[in-house]
LUMTORLO-976592 format. One record per residue (C-alpha): residue in three letters; x, y, z. Coordinates in nm, 2 decimals, decimal comma, always signed. Example, Ala and Ser with C-alpha at 12.3 -4.5 7.8 and 13.67 -1.06 7.14 Angstrom:
// residues 2
     r     east    north       up
   ALA    +1,23    -0,45    +0,78
   SER    +1,37    -0,11    +0,71
// end
This chain:
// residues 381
     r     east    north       up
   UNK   +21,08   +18,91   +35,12
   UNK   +21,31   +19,10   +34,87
   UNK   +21,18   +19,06   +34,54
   UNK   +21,38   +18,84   +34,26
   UNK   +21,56   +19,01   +33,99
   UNK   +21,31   +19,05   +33,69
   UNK   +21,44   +18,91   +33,33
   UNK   +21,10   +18,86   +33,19
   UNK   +21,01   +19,16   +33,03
   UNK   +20,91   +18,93   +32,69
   UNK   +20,64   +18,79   +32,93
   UNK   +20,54   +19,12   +33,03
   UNK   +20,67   +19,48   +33,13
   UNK   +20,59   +19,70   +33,42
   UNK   +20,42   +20,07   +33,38
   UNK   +20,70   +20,28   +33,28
   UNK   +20,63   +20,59   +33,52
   UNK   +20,50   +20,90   +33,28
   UNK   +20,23   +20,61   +33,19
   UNK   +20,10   +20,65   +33,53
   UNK   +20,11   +20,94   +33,53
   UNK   +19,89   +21,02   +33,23
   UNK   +19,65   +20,76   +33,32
   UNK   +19,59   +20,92   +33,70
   UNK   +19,37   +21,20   +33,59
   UNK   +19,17   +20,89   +33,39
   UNK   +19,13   +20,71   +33,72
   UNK   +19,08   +21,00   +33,95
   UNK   +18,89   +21,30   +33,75
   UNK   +18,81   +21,19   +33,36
   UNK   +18,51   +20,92   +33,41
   UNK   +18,31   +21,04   +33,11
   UNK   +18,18   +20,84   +32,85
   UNK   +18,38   +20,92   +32,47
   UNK   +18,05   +20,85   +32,27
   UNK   +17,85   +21,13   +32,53
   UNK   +17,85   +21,45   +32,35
   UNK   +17,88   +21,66   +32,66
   UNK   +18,18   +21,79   +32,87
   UNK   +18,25   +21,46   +33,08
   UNK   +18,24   +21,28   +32,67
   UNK   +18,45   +21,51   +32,50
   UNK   +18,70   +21,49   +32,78
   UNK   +18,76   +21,19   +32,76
   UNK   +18,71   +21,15   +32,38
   UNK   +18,98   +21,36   +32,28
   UNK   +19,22   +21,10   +32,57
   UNK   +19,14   +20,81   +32,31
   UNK   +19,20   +21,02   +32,00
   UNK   +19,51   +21,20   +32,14
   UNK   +19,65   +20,83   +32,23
   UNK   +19,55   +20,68   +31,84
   UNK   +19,76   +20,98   +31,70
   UNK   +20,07   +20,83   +31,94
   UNK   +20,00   +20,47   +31,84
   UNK   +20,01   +20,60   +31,46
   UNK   +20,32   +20,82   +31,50
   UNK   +20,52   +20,55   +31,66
   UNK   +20,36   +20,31   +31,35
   UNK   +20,43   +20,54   +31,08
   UNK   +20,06   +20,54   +30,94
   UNK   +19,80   +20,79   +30,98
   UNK   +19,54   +20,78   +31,32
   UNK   +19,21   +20,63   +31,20
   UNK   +19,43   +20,33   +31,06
   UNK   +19,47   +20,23   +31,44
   UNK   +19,17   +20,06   +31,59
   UNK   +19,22   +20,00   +31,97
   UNK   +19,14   +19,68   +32,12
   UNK   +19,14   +19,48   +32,45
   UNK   +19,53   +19,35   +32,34
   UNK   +19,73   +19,15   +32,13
   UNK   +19,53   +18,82   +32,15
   UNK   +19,23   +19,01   +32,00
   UNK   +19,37   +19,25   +31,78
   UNK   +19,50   +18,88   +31,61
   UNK   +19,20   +18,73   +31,63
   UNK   +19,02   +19,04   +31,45
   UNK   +19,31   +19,04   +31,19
   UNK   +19,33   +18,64   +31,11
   UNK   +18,93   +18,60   +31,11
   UNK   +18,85   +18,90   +30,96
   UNK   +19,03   +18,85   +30,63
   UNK   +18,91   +18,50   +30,63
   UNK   +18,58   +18,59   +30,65
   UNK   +18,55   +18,89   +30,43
   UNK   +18,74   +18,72   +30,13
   UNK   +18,64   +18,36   +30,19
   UNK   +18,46   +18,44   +29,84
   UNK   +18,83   +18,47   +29,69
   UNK   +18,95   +18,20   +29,87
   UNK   +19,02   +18,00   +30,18
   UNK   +19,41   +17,91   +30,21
   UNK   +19,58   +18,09   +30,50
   UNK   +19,96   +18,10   +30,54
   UNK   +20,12   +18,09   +30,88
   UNK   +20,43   +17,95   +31,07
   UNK   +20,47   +17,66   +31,32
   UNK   +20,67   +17,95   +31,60
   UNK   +20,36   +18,17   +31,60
   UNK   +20,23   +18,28   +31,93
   UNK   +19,87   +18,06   +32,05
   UNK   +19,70   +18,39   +31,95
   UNK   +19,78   +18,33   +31,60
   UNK   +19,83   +17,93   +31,61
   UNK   +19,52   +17,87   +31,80
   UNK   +19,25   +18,09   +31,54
   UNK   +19,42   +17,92   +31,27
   UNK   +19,32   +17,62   +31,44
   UNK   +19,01   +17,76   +31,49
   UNK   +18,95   +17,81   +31,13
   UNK   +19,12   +17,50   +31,01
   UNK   +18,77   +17,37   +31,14
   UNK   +18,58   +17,60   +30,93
   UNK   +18,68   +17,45   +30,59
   UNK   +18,98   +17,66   +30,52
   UNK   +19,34   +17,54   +30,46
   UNK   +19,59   +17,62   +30,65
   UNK   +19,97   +17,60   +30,58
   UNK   +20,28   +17,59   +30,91
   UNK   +20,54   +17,72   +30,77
   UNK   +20,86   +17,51   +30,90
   UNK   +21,15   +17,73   +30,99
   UNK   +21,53   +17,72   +30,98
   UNK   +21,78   +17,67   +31,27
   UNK   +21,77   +18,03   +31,39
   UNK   +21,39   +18,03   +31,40
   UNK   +21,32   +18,19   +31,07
   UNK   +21,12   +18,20   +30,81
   UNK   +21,25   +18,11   +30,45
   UNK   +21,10   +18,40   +30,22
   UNK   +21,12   +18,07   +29,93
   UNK   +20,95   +17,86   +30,15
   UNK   +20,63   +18,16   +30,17
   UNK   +20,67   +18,18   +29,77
   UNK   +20,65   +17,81   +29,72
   UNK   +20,33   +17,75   +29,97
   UNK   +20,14   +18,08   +29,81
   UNK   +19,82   +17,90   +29,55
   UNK   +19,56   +18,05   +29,39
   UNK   +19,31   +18,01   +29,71
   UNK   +19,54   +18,21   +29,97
   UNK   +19,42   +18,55   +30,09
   UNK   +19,64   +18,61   +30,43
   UNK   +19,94   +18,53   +30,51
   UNK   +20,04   +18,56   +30,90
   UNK   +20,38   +18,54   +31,02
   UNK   +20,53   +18,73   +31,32
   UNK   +20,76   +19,05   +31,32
   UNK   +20,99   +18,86   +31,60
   UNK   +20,95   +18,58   +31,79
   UNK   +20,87   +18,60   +32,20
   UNK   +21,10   +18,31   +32,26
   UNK   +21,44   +18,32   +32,07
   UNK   +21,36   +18,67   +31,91
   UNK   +21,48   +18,61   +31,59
   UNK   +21,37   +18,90   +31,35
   UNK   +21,18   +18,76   +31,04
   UNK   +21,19   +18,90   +30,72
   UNK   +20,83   +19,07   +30,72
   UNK   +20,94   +19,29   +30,42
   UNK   +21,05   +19,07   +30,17
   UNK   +20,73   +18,85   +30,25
   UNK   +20,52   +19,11   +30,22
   UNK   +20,66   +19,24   +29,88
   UNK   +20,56   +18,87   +29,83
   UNK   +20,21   +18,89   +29,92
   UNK   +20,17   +19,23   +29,76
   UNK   +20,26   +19,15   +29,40
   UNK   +19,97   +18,86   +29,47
   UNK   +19,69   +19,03   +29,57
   UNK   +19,73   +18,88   +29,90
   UNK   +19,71   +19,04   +30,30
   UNK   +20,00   +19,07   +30,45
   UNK   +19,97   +19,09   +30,89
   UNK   +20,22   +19,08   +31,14
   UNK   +20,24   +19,02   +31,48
   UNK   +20,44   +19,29   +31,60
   UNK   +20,38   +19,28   +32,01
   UNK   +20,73   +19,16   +32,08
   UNK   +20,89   +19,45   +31,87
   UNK   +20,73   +19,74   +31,99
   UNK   +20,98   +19,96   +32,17
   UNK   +21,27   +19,76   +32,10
   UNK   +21,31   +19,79   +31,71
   UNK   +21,18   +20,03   +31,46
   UNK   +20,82   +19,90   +31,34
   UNK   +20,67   +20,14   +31,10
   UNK   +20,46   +19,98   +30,84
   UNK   +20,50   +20,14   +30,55
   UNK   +20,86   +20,03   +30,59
   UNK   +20,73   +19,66   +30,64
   UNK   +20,48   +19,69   +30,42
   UNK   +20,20   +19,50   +30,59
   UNK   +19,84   +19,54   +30,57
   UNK   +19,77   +19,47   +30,92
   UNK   +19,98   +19,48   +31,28
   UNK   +19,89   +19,38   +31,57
   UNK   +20,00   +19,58   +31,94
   UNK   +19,99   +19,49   +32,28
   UNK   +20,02   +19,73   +32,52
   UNK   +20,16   +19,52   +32,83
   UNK   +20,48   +19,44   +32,63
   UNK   +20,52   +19,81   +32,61
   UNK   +20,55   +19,93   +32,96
   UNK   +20,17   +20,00   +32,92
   UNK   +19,87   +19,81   +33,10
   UNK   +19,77   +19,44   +33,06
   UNK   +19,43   +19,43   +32,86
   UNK   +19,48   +19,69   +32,58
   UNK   +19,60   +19,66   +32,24
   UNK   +19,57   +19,80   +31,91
   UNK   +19,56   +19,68   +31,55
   UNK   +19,68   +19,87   +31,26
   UNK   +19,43   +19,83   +30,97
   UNK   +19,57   +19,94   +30,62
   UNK   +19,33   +20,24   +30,45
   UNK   +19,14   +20,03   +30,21
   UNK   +19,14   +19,68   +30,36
   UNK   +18,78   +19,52   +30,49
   UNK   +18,76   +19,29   +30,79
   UNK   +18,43   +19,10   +30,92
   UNK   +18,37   +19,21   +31,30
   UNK   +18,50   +18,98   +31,55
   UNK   +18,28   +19,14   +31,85
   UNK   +17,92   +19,29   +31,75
   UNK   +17,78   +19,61   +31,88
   UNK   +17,74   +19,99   +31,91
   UNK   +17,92   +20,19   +31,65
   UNK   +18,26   +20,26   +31,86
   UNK   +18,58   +20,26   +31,70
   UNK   +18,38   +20,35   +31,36
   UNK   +18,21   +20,05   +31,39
   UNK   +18,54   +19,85   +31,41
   UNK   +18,53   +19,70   +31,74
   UNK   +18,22   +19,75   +31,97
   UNK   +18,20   +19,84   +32,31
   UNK   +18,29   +20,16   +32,56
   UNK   +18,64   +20,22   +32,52
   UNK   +18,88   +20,13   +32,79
   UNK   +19,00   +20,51   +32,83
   UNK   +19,21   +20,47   +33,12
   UNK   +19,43   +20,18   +32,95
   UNK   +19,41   +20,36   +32,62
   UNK   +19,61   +20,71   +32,74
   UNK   +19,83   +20,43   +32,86
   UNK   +19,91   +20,27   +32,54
   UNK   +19,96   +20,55   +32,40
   UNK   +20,17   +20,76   +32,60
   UNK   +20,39   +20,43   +32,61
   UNK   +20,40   +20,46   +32,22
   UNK   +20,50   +20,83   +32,24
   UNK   +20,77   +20,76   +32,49
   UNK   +20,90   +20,44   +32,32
   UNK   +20,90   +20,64   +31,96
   UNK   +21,10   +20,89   +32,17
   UNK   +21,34   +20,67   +32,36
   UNK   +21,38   +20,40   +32,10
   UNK   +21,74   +20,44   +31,97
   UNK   +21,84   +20,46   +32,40
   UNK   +21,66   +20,22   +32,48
   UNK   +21,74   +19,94   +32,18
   UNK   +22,08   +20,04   +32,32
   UNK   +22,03   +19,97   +32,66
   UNK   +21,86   +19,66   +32,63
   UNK   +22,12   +19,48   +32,42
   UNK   +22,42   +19,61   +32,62
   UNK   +22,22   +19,46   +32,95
   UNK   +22,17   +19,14   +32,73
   UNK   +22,52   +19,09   +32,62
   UNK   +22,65   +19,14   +32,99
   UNK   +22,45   +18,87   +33,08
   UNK   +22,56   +18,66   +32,81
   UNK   +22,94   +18,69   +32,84
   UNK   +22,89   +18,67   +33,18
   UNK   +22,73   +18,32   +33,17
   UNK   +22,97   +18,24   +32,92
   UNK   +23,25   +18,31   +33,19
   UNK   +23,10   +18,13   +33,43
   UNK   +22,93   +17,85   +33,32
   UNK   +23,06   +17,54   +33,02
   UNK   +22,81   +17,39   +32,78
   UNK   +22,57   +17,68   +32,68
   UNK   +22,40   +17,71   +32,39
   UNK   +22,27   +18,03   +32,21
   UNK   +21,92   +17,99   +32,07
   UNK   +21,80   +18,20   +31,77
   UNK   +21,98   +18,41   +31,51
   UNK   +22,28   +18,58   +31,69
   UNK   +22,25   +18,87   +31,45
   UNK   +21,89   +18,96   +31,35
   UNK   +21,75   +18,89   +31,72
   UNK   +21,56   +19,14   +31,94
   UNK   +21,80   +19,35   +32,14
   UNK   +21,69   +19,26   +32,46
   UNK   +21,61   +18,87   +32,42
   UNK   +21,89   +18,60   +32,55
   UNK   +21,77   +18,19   +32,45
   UNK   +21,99   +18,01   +32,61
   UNK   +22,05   +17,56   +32,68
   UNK   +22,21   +17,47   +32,94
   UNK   +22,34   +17,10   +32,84
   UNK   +22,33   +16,84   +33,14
   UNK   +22,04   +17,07   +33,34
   UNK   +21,63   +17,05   +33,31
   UNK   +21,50   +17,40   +33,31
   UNK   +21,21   +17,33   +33,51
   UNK   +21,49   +17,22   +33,79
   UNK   +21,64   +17,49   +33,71
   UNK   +21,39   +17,77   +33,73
   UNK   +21,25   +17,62   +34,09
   UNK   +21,61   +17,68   +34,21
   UNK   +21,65   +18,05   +34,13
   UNK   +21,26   +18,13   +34,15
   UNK   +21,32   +18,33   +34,45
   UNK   +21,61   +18,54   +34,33
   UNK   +21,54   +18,56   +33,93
   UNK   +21,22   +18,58   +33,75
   UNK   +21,27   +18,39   +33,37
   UNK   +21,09   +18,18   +33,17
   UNK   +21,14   +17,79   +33,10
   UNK   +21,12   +17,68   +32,73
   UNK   +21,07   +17,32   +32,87
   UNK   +20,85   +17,14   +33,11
   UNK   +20,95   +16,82   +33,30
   UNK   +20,69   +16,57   +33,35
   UNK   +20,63   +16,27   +33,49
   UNK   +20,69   +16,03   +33,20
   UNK   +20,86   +16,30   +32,95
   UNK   +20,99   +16,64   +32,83
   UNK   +20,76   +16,88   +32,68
   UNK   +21,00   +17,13   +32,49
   UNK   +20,84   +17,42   +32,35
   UNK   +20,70   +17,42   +32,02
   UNK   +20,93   +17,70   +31,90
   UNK   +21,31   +17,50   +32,00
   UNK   +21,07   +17,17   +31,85
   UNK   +21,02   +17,36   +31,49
   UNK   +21,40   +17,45   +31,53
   UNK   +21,53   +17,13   +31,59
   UNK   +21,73   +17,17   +31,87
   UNK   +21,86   +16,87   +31,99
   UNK   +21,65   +16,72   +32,27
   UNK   +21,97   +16,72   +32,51
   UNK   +21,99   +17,07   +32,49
   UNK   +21,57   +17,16   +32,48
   UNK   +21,55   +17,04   +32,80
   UNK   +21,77   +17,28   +32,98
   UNK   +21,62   +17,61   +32,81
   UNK   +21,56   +17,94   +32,98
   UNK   +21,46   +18,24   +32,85
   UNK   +21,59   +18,63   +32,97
   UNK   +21,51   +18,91   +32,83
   UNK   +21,61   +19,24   +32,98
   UNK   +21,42   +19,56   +32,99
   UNK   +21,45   +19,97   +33,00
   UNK   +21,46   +19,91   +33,40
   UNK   +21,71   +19,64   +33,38
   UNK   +22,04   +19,74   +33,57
   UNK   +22,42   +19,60   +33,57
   UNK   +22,41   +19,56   +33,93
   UNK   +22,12   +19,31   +33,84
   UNK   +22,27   +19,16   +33,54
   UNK   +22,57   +18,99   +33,76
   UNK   +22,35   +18,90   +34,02
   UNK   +22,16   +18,71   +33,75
   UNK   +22,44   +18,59   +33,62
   UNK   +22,60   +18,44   +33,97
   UNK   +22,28   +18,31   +34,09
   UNK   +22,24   +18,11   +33,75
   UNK   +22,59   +18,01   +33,78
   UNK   +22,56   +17,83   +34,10
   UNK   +22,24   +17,69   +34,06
   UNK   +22,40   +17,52   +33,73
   UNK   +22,68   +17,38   +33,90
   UNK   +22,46   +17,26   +34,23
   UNK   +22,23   +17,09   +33,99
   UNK   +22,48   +16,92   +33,71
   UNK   +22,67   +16,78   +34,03
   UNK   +22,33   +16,63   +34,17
   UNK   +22,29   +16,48   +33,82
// end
């Protein structure tokens, strides 16, 4: 069967090519392990440190401030609990917002039930963050505020350095989570600002189950996984080499490519937009239509359920819903909820996002098949 169009690269990217490439010698010859102190060790040892030096570069921050771990979801979890624990003396007020991502949402949770406070930060009809509304929720007890670089869904941009100037002048850790940026936008922290950032390498054309989290010089975290002494001690366990010279030959070639590729990625985006615009009435754009990742398209279609939707063009595109069609009701995502979007257009919202491999040919076959599945279903009605 020919496979559908991909538009889901917010979901997860393929391996860009010269990231197989440097991982084959890792899979075929380079089996050593990096804490052995012979040949087979070193070999590999100097992989993992060559690929925290890429990490850094494309970061802006020096090498032994990038600890690698198993991905985003536990480079959050090390960030989140490890300030709360290590400063739960100073405190125990934690500021968030209600669009995070489950890895962040879910430890907050997590710690809500461990005595400390926790404040969801409501948003504004583009899906961002008031910089007032961190000010105004910041008390005497808060010691991290989380809040994501840009969101996976819409992909509106948030103000990261103005809330860190915030948290700064307080005493307070600043961490972003910055897996839906990498590659697409410059992300250096020094810029930002932040004290901690969290990577994921499978949004970065490298593999699924690596990560890496950028720790500012200075700042202490309580362990999240217990162990040997790899990573200095900062997270445990025999480093996943292979997936490591992955992540970071994806971060040397996204540093390289980035100004292309941001290019590429929104002209792709755009095309698919006016194209749907041309083809189809009652659309909706959600996010900010200015400060949005390049390659990320939110769009309602008024009069259709997405879940109807998606099952009609499952075999020729690959998108993701932002609503799910029960039984008894509509369960719209919790970013469009904390939006406000009207429940008439929630309920018809897909999400595209293009990539590096995404092509025009693609883009107006996406486009058409959308078109007609639209029409098909608003006249079945």
């Amino acid at each position: 069967m020919k496979q559908p169009v991909y538009l889901d690269y917010n979901a997860t990217t393929p391996h860009h090519p010269e990231v197989i490439k440097a991982m084959k010698p890792y899979l075929e010859k380079h089996f050593g392990n990096p804490s052995s102190s012979y040949v087979y060790g070193i070999q590999t040892k100097n992989a993992v440190e060559n690929s925290r030096l890429q990490v850094a570069a494309l970061l802006g921050c020096s090498a032994p401030e990038i600890t690698f771990t198993s991905g985003g979801t536990e480079s959050n979890n090390y960030a989140i609990k490890g300030i709360a624990f290590s400063k739960r003396h100073k405190g125990n007020h934690i500021i968030t917002s209600q669009i995070e991502h489950p890895a962040v949402i879910e430890v907050c949770r997590y710690l809500g039930k461990q005595g400390f406070k926790v404040t969801y930060l409501p948003v504004d009809e583009f899906g961002m963050v008031r910089v007032n509304d961190v000010a105004d929720a910041i008390t005497r007890e808060t010691i991290l505020i989380t809040i994501m670089h840009s969101n996976n869904e819409v992909g509106t941009i948030q103000p990261i350095k103005e809330i860190a100037k915030l948290a700064g002048k307080r005493g307070i850790v600043m961490h972003t989570d910055a897996a839906q940026s990498m590659g697409k936008i410059p992300v250096n922290v020094n810029d930002l600002g932040v004290d901690l950032l969290s990577v994921a390498g499978h949004k970065l054309y490298a593999p699924k189950g690596v990560g890496a989290i950028y720790i500012k010089d200075g700042i202490q975290l309580d362990k999240v996984i217990h162990g040997a002494g790899q990573e200095k001690g900062k997270r445990p366990g025999t480093e996943n080499v292979l997936e490591i010279v992955g992540l970071g030959k994806a971060c040397e070639i996204a540093k390289r490519d980035l100004t292309k590729s941001t290019e590429h990625l929104k002209t792709m985006r755009d095309k698919l937009y006016d194209a749907l615009k041309r083809y189809i009435d009652d659309i909706r754009l959600n996010g900010h239509h200015e400060k949005r990742l390049p390659n990320t398209l939110n769009i309602s279609f008024r009069d259709v359920l997405a879940g109807d939707l998606i099952n009609e063009i499952k075999d020729k595109l690959a998108v993701s819903a932002g609503a799910a069609c029960h039984s008894d009701h509509f369960e719209i995502s919790t970013v469009l909820k904390a939006m406000n979007i009207p429940i008439e257009w929630a309920k018809g919202t897909i999400r595209f996002s293009t990539g590096k491999m995404t092509k025009e040919t693609e883009i107006n076959k996406a486009a058409k098949t959308v078109a007609e599945a639209v029409t098909l279903l608003r006249k079945q009605g």
